[in-house]
N, C-alpha and C positions, 0 to 999 in steps of 0.2 A: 504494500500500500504506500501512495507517494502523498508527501503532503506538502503544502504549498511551500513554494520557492523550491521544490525539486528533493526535498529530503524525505528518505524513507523512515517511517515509525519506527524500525530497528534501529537507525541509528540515530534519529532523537533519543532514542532511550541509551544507548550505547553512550552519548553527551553529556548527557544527566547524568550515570552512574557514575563516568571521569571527573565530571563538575562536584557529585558528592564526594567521592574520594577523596580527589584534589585538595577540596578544604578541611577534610578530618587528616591528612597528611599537613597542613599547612598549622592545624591547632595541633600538631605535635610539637613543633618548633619550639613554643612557649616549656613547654614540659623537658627540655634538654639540662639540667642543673646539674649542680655538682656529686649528687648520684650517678650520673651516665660517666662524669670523669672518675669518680673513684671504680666505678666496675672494668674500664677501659684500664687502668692503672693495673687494676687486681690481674685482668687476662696477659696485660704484656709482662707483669712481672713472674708469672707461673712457669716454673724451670718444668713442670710435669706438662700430661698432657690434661686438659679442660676436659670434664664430664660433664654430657647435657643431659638433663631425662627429663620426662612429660606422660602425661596419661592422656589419649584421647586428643583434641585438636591440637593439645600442648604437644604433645609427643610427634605429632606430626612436624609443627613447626621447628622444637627443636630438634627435629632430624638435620631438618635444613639446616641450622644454623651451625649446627657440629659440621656437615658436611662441608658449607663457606668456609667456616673457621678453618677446617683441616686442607680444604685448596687452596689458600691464602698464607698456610705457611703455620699457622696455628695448632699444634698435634691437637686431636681431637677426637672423641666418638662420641655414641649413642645410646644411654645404658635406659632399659625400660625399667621402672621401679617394679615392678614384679621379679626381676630378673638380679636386682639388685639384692633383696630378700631374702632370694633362695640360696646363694650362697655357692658351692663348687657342687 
């Protein structure tokens, strides 16, 4: 479906979910303080390697973020807390 001036309803929608994004990324900015630099501190001074874990969408994200961390030079994995429990 086309609507006027030539744009289709998917991508007016497509618009709008970049325009909502866009500004809940821009109100993070505010929220940057001196907790983001002590945790930054904390990661480059760790001689070992960072353990991420997460349960459920946590654990998904920090998959990712061990993964980044670890192709960017940061030893890193991914331990699920269940696994962490059970021990050898």
């Amino acid at each position: 479906m086309r609507l006027e001036g030539g744009f289709s309803m998917h991508g007016e929608q497509a618009r709008l979910c970049l325009r909502i994004e866009a500004r809940a990324v821009e109100a993070l900015i505010s929220r940057i303080d001196g907790e983001f630099d002590r945790a930054i501190e904390m990661i480059l001074g760790c001689r070992g390697r960072i353990v991420v874990t997460g349960i459920g969408k946590s654990g998904l994200i920090g998959r990712k973020v061990s993964a980044t961390l670890a192709s960017t030079g940061t030893p890193s994995f991914f331990l699920h807390p269940s696994e962490g429990l059970h021990g050898d």
